[in-house]
mmCIF file of the N, C-alpha and C atoms, coordinates in Angstrom:
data_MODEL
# 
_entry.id   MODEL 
# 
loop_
_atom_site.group_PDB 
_atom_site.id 
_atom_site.type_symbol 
_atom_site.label_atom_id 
_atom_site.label_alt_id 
_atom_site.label_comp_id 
_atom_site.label_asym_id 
_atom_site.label_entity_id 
_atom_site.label_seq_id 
_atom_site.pdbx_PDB_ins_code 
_atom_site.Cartn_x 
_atom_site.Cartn_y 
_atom_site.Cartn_z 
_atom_site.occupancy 
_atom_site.B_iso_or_equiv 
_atom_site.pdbx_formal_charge 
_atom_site.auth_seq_id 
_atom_site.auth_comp_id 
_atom_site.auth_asym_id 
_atom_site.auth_atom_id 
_atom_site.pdbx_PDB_model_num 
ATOM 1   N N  . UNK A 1 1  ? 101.005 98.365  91.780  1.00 0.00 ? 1  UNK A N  1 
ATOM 2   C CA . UNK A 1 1  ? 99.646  98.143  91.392  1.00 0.00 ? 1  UNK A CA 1 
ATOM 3   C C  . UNK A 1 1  ? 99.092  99.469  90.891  1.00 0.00 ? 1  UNK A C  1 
ATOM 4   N N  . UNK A 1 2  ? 98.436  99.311  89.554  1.00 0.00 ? 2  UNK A N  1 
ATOM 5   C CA . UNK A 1 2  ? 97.920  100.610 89.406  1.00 0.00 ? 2  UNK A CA 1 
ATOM 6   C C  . UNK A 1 2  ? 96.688  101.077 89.859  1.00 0.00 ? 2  UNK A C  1 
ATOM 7   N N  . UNK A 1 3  ? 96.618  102.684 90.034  1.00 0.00 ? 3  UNK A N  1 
ATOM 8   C CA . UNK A 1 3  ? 95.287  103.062 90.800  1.00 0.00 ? 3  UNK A CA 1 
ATOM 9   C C  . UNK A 1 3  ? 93.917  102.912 89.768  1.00 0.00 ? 3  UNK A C  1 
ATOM 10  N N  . UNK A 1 4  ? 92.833  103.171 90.084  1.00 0.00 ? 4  UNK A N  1 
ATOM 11  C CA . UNK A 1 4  ? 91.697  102.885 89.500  1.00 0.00 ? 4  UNK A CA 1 
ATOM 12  C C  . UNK A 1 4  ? 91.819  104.099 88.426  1.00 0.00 ? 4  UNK A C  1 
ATOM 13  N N  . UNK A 1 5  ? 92.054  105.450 88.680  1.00 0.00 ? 5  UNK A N  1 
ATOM 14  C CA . UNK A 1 5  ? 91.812  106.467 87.620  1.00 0.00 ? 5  UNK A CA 1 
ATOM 15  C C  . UNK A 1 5  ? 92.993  106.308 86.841  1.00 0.00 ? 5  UNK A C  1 
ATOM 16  N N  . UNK A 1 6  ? 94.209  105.544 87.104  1.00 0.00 ? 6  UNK A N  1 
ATOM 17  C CA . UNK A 1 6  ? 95.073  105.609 85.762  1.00 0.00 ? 6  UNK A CA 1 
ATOM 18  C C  . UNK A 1 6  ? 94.913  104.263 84.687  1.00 0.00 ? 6  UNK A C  1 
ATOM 19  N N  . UNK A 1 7  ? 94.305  103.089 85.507  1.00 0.00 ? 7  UNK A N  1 
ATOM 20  C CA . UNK A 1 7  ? 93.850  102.287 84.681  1.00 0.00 ? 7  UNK A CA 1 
ATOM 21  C C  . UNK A 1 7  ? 92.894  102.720 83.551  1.00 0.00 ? 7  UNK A C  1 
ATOM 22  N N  . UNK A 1 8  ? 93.224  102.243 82.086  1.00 0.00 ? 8  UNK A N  1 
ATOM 23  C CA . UNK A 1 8  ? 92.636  102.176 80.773  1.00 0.00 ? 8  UNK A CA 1 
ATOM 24  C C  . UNK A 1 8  ? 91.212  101.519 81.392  1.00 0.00 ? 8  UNK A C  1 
ATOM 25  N N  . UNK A 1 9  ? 90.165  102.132 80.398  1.00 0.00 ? 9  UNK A N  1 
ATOM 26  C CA . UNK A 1 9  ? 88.610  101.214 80.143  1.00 0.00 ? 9  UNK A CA 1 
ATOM 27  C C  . UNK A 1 9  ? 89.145  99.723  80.002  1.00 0.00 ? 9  UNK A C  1 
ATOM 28  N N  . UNK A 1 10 ? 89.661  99.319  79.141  1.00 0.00 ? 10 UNK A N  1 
ATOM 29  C CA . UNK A 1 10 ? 89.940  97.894  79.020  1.00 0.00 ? 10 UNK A CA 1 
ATOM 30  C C  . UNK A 1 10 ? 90.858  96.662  79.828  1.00 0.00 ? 10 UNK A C  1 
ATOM 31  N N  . UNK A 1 11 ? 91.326  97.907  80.882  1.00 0.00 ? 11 UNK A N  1 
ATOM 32  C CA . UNK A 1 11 ? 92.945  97.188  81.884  1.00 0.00 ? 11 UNK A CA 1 
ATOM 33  C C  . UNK A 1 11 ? 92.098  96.551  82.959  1.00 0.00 ? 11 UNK A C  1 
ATOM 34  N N  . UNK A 1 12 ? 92.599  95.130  83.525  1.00 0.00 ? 12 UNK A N  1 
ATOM 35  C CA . UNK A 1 12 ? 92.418  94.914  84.235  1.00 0.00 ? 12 UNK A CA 1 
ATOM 36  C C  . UNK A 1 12 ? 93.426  94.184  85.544  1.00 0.00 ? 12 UNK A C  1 
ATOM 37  N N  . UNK A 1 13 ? 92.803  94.573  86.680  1.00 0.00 ? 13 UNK A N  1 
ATOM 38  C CA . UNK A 1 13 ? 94.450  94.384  87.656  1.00 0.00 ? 13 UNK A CA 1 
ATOM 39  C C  . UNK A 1 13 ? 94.838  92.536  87.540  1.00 0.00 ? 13 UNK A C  1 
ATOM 40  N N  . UNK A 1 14 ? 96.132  92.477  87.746  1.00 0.00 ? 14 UNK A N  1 
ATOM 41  C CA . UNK A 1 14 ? 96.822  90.593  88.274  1.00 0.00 ? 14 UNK A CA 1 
ATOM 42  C C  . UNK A 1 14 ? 95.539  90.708  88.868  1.00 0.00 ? 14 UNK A C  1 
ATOM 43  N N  . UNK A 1 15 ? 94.898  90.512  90.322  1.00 0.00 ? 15 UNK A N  1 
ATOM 44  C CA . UNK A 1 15 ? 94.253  89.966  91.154  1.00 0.00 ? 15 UNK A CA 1 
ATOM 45  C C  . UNK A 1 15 ? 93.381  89.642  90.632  1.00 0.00 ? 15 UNK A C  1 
ATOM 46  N N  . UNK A 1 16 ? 92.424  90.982  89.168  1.00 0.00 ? 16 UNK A N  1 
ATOM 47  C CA . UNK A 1 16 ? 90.709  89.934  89.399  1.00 0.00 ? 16 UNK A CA 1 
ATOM 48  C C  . UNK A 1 16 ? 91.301  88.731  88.109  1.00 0.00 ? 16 UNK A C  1 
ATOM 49  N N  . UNK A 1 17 ? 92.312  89.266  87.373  1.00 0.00 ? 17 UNK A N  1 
ATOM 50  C CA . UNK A 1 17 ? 92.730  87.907  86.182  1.00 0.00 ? 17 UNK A CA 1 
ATOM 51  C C  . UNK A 1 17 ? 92.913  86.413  87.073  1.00 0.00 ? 17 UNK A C  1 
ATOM 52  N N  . UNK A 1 18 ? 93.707  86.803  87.747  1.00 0.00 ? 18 UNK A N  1 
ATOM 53  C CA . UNK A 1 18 ? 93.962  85.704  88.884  1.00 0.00 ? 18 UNK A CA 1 
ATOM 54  C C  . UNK A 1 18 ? 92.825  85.056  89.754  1.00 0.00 ? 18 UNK A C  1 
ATOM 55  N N  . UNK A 1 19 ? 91.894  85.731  89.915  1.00 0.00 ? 19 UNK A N  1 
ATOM 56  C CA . UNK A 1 19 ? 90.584  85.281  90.628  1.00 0.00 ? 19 UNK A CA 1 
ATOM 57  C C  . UNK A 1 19 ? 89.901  84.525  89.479  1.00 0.00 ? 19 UNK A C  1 
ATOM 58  N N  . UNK A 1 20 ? 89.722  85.129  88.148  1.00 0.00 ? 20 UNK A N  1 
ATOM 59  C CA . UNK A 1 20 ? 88.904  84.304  87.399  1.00 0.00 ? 20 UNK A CA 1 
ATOM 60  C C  . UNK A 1 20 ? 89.296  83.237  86.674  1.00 0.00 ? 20 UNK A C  1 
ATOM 61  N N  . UNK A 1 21 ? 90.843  83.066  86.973  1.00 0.00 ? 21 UNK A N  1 
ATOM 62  C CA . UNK A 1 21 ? 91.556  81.678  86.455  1.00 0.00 ? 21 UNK A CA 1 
ATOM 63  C C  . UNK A 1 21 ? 91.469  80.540  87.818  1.00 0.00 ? 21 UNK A C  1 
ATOM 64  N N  . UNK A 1 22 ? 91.810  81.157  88.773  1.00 0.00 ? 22 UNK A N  1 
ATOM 65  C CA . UNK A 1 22 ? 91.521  80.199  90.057  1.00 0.00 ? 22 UNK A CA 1 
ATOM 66  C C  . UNK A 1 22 ? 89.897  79.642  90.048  1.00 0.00 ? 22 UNK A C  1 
ATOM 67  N N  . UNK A 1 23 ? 88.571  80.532  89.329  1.00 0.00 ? 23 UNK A N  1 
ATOM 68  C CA . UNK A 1 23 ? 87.829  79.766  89.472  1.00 0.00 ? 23 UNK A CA 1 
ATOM 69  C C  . UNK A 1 23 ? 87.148  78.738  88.702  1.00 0.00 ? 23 UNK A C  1 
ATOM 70  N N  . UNK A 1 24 ? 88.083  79.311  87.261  1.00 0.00 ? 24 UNK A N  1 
ATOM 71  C CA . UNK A 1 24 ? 88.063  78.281  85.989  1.00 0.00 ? 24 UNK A CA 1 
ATOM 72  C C  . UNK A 1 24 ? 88.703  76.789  86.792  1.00 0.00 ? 24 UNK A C  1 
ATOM 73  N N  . UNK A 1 25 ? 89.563  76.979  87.370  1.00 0.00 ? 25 UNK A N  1 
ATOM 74  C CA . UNK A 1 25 ? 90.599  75.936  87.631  1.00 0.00 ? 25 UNK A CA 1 
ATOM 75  C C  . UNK A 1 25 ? 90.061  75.329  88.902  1.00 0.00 ? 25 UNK A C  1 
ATOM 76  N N  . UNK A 1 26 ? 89.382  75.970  89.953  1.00 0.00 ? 26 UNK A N  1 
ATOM 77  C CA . UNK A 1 26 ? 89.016  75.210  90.936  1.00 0.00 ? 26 UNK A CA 1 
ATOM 78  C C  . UNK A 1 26 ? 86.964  74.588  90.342  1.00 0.00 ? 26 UNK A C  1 
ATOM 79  N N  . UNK A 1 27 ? 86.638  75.069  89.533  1.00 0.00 ? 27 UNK A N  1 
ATOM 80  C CA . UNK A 1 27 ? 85.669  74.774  88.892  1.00 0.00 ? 27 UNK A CA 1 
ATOM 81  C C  . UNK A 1 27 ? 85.783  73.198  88.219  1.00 0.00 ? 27 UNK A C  1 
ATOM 82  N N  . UNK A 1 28 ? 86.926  73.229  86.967  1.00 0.00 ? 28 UNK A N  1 
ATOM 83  C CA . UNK A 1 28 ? 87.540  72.129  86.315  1.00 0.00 ? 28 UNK A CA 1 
ATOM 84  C C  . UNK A 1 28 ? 87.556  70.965  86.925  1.00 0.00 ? 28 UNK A C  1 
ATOM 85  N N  . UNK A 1 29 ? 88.421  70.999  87.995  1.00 0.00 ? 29 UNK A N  1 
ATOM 86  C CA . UNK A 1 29 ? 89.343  70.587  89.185  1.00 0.00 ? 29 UNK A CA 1 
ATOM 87  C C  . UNK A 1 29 ? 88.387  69.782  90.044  1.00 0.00 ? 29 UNK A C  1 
ATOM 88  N N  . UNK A 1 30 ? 87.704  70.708  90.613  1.00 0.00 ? 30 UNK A N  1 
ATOM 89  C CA . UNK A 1 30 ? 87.021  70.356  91.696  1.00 0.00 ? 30 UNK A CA 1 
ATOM 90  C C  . UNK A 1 30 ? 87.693  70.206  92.866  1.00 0.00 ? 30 UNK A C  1 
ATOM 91  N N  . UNK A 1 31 ? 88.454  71.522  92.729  1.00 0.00 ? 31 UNK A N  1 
ATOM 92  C CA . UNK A 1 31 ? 89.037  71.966  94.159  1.00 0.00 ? 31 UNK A CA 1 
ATOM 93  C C  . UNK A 1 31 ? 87.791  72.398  94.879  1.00 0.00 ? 31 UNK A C  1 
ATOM 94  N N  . UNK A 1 32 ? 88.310  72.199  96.016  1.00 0.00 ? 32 UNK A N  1 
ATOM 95  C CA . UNK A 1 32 ? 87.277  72.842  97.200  1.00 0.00 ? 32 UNK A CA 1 
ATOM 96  C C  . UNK A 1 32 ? 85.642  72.149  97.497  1.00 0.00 ? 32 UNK A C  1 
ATOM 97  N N  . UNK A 1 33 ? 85.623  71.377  96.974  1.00 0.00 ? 33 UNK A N  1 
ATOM 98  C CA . UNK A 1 33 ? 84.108  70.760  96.655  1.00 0.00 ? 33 UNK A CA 1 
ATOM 99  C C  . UNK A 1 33 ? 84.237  69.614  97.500  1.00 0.00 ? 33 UNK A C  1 
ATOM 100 N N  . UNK A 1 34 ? 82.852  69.221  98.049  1.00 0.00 ? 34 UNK A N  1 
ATOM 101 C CA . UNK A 1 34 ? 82.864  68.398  98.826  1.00 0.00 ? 34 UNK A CA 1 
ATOM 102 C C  . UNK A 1 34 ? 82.435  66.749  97.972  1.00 0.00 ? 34 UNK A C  1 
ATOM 103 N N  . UNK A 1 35 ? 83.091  65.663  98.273  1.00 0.00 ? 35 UNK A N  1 
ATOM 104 C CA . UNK A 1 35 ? 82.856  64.612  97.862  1.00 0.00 ? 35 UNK A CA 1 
ATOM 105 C C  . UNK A 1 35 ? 81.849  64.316  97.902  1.00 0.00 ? 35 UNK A C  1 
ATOM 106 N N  . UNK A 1 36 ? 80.906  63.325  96.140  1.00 0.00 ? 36 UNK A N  1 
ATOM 107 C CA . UNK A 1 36 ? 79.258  63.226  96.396  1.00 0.00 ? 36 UNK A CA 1 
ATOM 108 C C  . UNK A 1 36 ? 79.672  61.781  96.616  1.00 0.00 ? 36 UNK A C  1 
ATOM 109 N N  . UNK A 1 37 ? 79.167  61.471  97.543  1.00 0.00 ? 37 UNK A N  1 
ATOM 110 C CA . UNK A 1 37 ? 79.043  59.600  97.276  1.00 0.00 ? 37 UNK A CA 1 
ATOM 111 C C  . UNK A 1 37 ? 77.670  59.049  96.624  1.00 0.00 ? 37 UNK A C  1 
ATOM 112 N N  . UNK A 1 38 ? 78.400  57.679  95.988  1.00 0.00 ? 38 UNK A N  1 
ATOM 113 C CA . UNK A 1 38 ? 76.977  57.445  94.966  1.00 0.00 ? 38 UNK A CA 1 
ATOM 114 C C  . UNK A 1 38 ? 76.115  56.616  96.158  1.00 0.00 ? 38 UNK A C  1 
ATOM 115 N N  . UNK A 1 39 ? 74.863  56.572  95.502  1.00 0.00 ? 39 UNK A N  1 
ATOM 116 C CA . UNK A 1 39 ? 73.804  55.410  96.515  1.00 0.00 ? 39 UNK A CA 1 
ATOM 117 C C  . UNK A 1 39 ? 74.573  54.202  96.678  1.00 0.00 ? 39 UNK A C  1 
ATOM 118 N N  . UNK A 1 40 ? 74.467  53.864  98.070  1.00 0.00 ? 40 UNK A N  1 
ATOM 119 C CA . UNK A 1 40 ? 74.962  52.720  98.547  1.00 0.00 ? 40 UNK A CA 1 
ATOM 120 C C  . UNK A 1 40 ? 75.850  52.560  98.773  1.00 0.00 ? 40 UNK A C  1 
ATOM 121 N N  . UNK A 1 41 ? 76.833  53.532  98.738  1.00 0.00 ? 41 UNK A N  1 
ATOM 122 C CA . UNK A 1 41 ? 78.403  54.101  98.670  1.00 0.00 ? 41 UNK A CA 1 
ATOM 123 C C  . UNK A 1 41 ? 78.922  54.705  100.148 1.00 0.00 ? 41 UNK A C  1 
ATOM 124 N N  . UNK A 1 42 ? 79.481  54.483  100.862 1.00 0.00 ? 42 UNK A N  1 
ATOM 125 C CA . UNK A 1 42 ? 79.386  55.401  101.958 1.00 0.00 ? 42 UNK A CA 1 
ATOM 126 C C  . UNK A 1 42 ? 80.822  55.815  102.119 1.00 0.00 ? 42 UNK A C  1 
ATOM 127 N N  . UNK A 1 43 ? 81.243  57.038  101.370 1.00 0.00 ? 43 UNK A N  1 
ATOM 128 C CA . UNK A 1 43 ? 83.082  57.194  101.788 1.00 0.00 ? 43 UNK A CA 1 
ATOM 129 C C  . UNK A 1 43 ? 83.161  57.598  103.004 1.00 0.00 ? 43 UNK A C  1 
ATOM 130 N N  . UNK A 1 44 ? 84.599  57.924  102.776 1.00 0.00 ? 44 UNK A N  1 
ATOM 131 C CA . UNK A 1 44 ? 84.997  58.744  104.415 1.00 0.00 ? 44 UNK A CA 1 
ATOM 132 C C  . UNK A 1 44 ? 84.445  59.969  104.191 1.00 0.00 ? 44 UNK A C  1 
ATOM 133 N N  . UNK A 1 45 ? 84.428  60.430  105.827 1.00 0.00 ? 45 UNK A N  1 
ATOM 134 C CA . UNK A 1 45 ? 84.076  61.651  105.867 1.00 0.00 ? 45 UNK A CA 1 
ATOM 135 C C  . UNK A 1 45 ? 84.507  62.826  104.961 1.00 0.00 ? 45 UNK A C  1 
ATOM 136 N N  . UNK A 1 46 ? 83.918  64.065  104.508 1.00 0.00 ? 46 UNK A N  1 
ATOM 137 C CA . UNK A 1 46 ? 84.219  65.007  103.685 1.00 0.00 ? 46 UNK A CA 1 
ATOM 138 C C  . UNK A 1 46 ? 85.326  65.855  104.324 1.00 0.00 ? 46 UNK A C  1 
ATOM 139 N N  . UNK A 1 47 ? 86.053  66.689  103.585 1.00 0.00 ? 47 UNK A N  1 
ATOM 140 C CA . UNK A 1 47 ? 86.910  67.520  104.145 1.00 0.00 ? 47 UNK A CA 1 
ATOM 141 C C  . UNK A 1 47 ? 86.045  68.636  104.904 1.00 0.00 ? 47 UNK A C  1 
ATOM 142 N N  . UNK A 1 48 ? 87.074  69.426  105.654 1.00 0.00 ? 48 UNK A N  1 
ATOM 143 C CA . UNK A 1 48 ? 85.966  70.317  106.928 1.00 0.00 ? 48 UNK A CA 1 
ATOM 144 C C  . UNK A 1 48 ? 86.222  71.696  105.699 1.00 0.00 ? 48 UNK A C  1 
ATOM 145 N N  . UNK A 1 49 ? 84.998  72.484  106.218 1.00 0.00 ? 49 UNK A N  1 
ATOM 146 C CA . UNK A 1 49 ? 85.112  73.657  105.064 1.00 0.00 ? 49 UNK A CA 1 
ATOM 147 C C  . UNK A 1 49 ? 86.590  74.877  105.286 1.00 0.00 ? 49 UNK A C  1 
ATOM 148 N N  . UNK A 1 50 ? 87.055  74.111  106.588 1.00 0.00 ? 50 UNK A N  1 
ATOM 149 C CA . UNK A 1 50 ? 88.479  75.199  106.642 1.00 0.00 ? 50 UNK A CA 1 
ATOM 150 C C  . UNK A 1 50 ? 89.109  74.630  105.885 1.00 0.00 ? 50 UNK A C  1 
ATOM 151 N N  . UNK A 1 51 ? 89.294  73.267  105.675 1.00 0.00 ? 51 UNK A N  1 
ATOM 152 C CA . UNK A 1 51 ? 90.329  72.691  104.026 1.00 0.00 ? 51 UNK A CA 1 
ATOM 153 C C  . UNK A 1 51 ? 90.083  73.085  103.130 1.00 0.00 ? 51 UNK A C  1 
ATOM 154 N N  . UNK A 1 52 ? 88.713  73.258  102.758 1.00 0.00 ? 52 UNK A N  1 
ATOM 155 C CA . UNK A 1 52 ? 87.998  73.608  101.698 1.00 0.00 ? 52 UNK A CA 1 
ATOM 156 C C  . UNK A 1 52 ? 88.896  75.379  101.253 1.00 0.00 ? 52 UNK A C  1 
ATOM 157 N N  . UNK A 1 53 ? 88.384  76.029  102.649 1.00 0.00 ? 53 UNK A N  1 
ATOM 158 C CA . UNK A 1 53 ? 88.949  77.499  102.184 1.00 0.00 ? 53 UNK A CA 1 
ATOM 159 C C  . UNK A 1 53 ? 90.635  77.589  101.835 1.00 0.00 ? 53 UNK A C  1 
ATOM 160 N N  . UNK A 1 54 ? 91.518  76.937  102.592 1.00 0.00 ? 54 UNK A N  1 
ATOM 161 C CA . UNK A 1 54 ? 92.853  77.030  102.748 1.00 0.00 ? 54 UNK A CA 1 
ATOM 162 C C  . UNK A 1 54 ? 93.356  76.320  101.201 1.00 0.00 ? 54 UNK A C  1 
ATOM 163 N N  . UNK A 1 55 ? 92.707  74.874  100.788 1.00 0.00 ? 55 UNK A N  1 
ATOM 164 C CA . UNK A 1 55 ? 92.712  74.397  99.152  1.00 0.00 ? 55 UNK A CA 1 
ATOM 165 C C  . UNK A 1 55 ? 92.425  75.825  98.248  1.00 0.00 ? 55 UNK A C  1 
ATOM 166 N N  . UNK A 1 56 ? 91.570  76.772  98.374  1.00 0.00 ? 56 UNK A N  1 
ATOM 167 C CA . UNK A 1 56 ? 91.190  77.878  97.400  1.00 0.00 ? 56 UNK A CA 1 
ATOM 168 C C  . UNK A 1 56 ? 92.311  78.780  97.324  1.00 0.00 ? 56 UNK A C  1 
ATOM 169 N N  . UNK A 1 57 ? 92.177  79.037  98.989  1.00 0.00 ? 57 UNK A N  1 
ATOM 170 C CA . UNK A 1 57 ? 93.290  80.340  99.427  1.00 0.00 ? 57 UNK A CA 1 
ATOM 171 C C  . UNK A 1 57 ? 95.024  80.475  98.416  1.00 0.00 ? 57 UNK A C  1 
ATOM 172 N N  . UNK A 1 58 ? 95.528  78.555  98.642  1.00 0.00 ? 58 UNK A N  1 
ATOM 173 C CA . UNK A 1 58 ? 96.385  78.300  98.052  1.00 0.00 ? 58 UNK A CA 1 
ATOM 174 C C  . UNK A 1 58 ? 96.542  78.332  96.441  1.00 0.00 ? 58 UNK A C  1 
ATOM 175 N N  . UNK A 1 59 ? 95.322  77.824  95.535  1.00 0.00 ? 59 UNK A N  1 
ATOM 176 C CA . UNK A 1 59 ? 95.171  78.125  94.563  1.00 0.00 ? 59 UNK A CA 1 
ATOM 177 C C  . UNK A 1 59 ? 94.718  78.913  93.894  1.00 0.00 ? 59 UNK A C  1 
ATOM 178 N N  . UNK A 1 60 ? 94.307  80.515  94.995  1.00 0.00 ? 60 UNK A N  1 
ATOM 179 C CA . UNK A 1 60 ? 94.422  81.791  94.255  1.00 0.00 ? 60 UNK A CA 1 
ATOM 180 C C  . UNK A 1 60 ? 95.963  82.387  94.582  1.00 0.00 ? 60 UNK A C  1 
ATOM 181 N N  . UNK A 1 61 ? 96.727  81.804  95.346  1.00 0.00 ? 61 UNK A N  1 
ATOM 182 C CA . UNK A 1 61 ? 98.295  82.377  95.400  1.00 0.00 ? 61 UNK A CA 1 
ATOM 183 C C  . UNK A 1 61 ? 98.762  81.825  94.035  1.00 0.00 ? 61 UNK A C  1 
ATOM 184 N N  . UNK A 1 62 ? 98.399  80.502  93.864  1.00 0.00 ? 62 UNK A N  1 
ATOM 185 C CA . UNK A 1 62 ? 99.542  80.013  92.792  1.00 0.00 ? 62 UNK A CA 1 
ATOM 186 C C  . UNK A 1 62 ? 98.603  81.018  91.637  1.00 0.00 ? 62 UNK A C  1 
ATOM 187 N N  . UNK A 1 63 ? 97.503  80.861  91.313  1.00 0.00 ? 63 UNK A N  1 
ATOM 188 C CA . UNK A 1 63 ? 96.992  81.299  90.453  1.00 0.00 ? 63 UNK A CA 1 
ATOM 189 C C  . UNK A 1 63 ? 97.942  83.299  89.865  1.00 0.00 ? 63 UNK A C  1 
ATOM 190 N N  . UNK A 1 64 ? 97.759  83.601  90.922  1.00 0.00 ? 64 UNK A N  1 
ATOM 191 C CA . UNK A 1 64 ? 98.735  85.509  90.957  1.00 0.00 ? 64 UNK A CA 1 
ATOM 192 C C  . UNK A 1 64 ? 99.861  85.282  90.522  1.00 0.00 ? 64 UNK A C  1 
ATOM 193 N N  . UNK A 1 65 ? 100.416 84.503  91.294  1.00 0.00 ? 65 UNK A N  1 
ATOM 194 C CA . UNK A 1 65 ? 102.127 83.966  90.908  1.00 0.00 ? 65 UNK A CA 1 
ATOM 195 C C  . UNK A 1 65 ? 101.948 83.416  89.451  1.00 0.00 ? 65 UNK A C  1 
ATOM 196 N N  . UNK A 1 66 ? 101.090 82.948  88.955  1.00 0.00 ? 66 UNK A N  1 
ATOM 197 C CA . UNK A 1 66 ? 101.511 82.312  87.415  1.00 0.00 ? 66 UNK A CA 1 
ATOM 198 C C  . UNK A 1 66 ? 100.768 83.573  86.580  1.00 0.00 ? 66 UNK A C  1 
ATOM 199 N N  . UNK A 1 67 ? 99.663  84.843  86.834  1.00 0.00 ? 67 UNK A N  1 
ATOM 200 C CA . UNK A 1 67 ? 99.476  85.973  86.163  1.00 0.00 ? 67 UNK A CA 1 
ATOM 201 C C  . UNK A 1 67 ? 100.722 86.970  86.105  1.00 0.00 ? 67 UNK A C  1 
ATOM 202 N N  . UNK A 1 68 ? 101.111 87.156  87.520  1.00 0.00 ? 68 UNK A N  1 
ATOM 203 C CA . UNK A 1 68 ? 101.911 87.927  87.493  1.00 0.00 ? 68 UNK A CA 1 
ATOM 204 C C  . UNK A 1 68 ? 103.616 87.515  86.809  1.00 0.00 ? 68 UNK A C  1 
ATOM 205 N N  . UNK A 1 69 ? 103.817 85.972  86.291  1.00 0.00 ? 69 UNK A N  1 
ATOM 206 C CA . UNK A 1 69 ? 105.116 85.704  86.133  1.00 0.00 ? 69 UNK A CA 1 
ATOM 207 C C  . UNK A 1 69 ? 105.849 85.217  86.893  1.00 0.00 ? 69 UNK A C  1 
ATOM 208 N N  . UNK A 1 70 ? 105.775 84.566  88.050  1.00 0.00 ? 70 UNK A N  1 
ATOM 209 C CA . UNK A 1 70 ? 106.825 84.259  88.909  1.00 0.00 ? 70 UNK A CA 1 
ATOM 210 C C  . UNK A 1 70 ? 106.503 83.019  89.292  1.00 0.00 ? 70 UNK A C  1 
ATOM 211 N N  . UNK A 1 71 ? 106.238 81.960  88.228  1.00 0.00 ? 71 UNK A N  1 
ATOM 212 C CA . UNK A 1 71 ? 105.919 80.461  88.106  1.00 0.00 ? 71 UNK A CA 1 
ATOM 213 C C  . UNK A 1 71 ? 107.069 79.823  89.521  1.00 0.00 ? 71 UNK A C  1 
ATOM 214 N N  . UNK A 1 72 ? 107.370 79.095  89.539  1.00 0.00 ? 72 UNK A N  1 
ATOM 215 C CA . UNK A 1 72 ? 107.974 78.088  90.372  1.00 0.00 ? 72 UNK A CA 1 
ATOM 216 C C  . UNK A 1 72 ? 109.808 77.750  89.440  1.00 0.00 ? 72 UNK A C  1 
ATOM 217 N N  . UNK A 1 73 ? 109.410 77.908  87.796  1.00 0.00 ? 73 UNK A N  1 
ATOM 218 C CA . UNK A 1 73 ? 110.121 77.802  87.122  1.00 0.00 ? 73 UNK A CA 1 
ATOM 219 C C  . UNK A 1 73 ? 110.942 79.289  86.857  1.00 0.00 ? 73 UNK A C  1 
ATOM 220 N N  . UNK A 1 74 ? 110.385 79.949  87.373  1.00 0.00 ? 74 UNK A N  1 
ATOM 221 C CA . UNK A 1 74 ? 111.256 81.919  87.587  1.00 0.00 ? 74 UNK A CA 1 
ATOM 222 C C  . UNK A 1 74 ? 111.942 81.729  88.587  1.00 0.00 ? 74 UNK A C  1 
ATOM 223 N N  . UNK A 1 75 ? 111.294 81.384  89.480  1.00 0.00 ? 75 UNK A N  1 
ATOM 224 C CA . UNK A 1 75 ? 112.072 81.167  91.021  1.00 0.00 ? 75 UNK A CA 1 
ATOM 225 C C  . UNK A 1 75 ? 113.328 80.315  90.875  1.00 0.00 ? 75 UNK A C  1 
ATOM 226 N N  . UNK A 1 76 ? 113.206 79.714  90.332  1.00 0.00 ? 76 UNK A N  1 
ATOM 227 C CA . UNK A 1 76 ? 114.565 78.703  90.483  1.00 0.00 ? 76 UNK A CA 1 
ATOM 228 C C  . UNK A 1 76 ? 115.553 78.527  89.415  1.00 0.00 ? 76 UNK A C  1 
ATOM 229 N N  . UNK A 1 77 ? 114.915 80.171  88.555  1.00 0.00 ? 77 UNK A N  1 
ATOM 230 C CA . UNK A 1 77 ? 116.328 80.660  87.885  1.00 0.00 ? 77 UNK A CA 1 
ATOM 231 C C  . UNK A 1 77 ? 117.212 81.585  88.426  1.00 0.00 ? 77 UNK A C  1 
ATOM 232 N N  . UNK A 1 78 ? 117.201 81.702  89.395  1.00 0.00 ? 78 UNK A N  1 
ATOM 233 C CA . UNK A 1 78 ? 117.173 82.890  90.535  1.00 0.00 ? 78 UNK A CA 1 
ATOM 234 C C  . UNK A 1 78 ? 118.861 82.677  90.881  1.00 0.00 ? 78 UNK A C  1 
# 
């Protein structure tokens, strides 16, 4: 990982690329969001907000793994 003073004005690290694709994608998605039910509608209960975090947690890993190159499809040329 590079340090802050050797990074270029314009470089930016895997992690925040990876953070701002995980939130394009959990945005899109509607990962992590709690179910709206319509009027008169009554679903099941919502997921608890620890699913909520552990759904994110997981899709900022995959998110690094597909910035940094090491898709699922790297791995299993291995």
């Amino acid at each position: 990982m590079e340090t802050l003073g050797s990074a270029g004005l314009g470089a930016r690290r895997n992690e925040d690329i990876a953070l701002d694709l995980m939130k394009f994608v959990a945005g899109t998605a509607g990962v992590g969001k709690a179910a709206v039910g319509s009027t008169g509608f009554a679903g099941a209960g919502g997921a608890k907000p620890e699913e909520h975090v552990s759904q994110l947690l997981a899709l900022y890993s995959r998110c690094l793994k597909a910035v940094e190159g090491k898709g699922p499809e790297k791995e299993a040329a291995k």
